[in-house]
C-alpha positions as CSV (number, residue, x, y, z in Angstrom):
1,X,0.0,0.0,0.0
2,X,2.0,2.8,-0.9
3,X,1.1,6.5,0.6
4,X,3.3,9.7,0.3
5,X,5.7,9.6,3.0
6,X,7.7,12.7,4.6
7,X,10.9,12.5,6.1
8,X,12.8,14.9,8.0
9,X,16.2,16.3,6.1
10,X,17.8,15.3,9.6
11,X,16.5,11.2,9.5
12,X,17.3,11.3,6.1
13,X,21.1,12.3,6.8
14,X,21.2,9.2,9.4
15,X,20.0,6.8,6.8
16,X,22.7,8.2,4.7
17,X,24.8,7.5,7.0
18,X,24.1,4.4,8.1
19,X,25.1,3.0,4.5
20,X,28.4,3.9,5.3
21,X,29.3,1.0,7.7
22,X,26.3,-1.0,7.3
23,X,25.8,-4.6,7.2
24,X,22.5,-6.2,7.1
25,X,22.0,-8.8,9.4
26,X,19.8,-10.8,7.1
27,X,18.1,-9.7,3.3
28,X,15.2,-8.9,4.8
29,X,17.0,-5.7,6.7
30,X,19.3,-5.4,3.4
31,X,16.0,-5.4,0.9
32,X,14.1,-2.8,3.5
33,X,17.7,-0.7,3.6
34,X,17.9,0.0,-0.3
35,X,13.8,0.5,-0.9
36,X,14.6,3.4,2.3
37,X,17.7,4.4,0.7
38,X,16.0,4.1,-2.9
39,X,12.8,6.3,-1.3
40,X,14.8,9.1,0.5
41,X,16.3,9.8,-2.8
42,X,13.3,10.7,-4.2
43,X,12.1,12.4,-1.4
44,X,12.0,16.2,-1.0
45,X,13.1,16.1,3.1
46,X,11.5,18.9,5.8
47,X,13.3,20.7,7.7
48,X,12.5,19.1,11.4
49,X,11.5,22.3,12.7
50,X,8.9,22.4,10.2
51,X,7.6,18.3,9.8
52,X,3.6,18.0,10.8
53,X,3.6,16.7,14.3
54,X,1.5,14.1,12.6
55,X,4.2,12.1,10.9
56,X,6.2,9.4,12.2
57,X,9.9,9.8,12.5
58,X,12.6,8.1,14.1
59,X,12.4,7.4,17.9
60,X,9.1,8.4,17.7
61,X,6.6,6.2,19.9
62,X,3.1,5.7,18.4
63,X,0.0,3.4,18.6
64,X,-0.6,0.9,15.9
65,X,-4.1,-1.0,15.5
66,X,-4.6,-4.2,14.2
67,X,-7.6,-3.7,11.7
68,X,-8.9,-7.1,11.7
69,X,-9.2,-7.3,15.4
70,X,-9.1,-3.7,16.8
71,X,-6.4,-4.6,19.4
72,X,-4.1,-1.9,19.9
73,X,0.1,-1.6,20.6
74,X,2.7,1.6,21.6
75,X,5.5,1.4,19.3
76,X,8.9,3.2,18.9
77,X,10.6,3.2,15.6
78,X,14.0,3.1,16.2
79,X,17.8,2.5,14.6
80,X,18.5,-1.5,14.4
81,X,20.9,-1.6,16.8
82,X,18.2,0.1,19.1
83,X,15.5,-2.7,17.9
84,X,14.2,-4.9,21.0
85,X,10.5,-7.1,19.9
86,X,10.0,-7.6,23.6
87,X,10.5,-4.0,24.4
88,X,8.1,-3.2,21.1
89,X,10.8,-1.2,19.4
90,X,11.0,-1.8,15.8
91,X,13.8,-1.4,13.9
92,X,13.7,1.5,10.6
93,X,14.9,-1.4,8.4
94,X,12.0,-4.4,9.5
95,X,9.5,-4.8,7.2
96,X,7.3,-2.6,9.6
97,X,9.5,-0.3,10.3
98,X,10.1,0.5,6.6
99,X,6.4,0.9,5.8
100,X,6.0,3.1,9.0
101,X,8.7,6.1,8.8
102,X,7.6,8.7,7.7
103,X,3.9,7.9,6.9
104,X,0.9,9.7,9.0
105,X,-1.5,9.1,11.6
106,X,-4.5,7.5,9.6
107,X,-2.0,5.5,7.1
108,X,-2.4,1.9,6.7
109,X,0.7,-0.7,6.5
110,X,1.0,-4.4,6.3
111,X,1.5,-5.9,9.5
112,X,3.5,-9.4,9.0
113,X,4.3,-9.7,5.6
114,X,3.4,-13.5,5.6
115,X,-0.4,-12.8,6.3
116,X,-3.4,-10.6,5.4
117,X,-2.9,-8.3,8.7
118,X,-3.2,-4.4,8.1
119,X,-2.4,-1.9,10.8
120,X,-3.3,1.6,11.3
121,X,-1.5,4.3,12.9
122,X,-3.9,5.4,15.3
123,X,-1.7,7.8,17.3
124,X,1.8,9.7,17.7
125,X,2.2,10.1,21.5
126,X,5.7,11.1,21.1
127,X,7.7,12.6,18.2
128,X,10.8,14.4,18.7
129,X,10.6,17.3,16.5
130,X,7.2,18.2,18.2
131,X,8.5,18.4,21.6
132,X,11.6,20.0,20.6
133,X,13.9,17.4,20.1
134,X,16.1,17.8,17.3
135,X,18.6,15.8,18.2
136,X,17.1,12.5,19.2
């Protein structure tokens, strides 16, 4: 399902970088890495000063809803190193993850890629640029 995506000029810098040492840890996170690096290209980046506090960045925390059973989950989207499944923090690179950054409250992603499960994200209860934090 694609939808326009934003991303902020500052997570697209850390993606950039991230190529510069990176190695995938298996080809889903090495497929997920070029479509993000492949999509960043394209993109025309916000300043984070100005991104809608509505959009998802990184280390933002946010509630997804399963739309096939209405049960809800907090998320962060974080870096991979940062990614913990028991701590629900997904990782930028997981096939989540990739669907996630930089879409908007409202948008619709596959959940596991191996079933029929769509999620919504429902809310944005914390995302840096909003509170200020341009460096996180």
């Amino acid at each position: 399902m694609m939808h326009s995506r934003v991303y902020t000029k500052f997570d697209c810098e850390r993606i950039n970088d991230l190529s510069v040492n990176f190695n995938a840890k298996d080809p889903v996170e090495e497929k997920n890495f070029n479509i993000l690096l492949s999509q960043i290209s394209r993109a025309k980046p916000v300043d984070q000063k100005k991104i809608k506090p509505n959009i998802v960045t990184i280390n933002s925390r946010f509630v997804l809803r399963n739309l096939g059973n209405g049960e809800k989950n907090e998320y962060s989207l974080v870096f991979p190193r940062e990614a913990d499944v028991k701590r629900n923090r997904i990782s930028i690179l997981s096939d989540l993850g990739s669907q996630i950054l930089g879409s908007s409250i409202g948008s619709v992603v596959k959940g596991n890629p191996d079933t029929n499960q769509y999620l919504a994200i429902e809310d944005i209860l914390y995302q840096p640029e909003a509170s200020g934090d341009y460096n996180l």
